[in-house]
Every structure is written in C-alpha cells, then in structure tokens.
N, C-alpha and C positions, 0 to 999 in steps of 0.2 A: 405541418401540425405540431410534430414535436421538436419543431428547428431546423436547422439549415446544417443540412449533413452531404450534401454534395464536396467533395474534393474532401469532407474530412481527416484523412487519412495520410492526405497527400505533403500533410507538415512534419517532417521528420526530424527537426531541430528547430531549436531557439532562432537560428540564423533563419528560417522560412517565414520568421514570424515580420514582420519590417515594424522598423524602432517605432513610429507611429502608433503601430496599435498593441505593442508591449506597454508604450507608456499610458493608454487608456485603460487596458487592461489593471495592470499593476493600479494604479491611479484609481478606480473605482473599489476594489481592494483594498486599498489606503484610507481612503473616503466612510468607506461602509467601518470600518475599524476603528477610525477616530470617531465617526458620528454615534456608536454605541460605546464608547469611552471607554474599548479595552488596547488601548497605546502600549501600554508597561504590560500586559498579561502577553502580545502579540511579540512586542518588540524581543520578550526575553524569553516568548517557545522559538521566535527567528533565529535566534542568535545559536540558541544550546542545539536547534534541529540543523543548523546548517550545513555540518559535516553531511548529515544523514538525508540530503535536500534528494539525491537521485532515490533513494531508497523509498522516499513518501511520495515521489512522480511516480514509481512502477508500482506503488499500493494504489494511487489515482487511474492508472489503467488497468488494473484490474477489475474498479471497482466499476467501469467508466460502462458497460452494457445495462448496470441495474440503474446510473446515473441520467442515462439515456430517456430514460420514461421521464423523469422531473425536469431533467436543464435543458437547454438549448448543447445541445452536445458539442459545437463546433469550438461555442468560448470556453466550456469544461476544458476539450482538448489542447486550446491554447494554453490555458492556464495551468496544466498537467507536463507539457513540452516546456513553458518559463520557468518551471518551478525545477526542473532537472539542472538547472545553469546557477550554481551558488552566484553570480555574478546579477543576478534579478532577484533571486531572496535580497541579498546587499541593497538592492534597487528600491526594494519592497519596503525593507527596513528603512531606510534613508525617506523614502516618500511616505514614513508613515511620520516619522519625526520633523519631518517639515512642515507636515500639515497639521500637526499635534501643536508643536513647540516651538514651529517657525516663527508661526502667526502672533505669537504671544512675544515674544522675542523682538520679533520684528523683521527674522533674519528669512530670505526671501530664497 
C-alpha cells in the first residue's frame, strides 16, 4: 500500500544501486527539473551544495520515517544513498544540462 519496502534497507551504498537504475532515477530528477523550468535555480543550489552532498543524504534519513507515509520509500531511499556520492550530484548536474541545453544546442 505504501510501497515496496521489502529488502529496503539492504542498499548500503551508491555501489548497491547498478548504473541502470541510477541513470533512471537521476534521469527522472532531471526530467521533472527541466519540465518545471528551474535548470539555473537547480544547477546553481547543485553546484554550491555539493561539498555538503553527504550532510543533505543524512538530513534525507532522518527525515526518511515521516517520508514513508507519502513516497514509495524504496526510491526515496535510493535517492537518499545517490545523493551521498558527489559523483551523482556531478551526474545530476550534467543530466540536467543536457536535457536543458543539450537539445537546444543540438549537443547530444
């Protein structure tokens, strides 16, 4: 009823998640960012938060029990474990800019 919470727990790193559904994840995140036309508002809390990237994944688990009632928990928590690895912010950042500024550009 409230999501798919079997094994949740059981992803303990970035590295549990396989690149496949890092890039869907991330990727719908990008998606949803460009379709409400905050590119430049996203691109530039990315960049200034990115030192502080593990510090906003452990405010995501804490917050991740009252989370639990609204989201499907399993992709919260994926997305909470991605967002600890400055190297998927960078991910983030870069797939929001392609799909922002790629398409216009032409650059693919």
């Amino acid at each position: 009823m409230f999501g798919d919470n079997d094994n949740l727990y059981n992803i303990a790193g970035a590295e549990d998640i396989p690149e496949e559904r890092r890039d869907e994840i991330l990727g719908k995140i990008a998606e949803e960012i460009v379709d409400r036309r905050l590119s430049a508002p996203a691109i530039m809390f990315l960049e200034s938060m990115k030192p502080l990237s593990f510090i906003g994944s452990q405010l995501m688990v804490m917050a991740n029990p009252f989370v639990q009632v609204l989201f499907n928990s399993r992709t919260y928590w994926e997305v909470t474990v991605l967002l600890e690895d400055r190297k998927n912010v960078e991910y983030l950042i870069q797939e929001i800019e392609r799909r922002c500024y790629g398409e216009k550009t032409g650059i693919k």
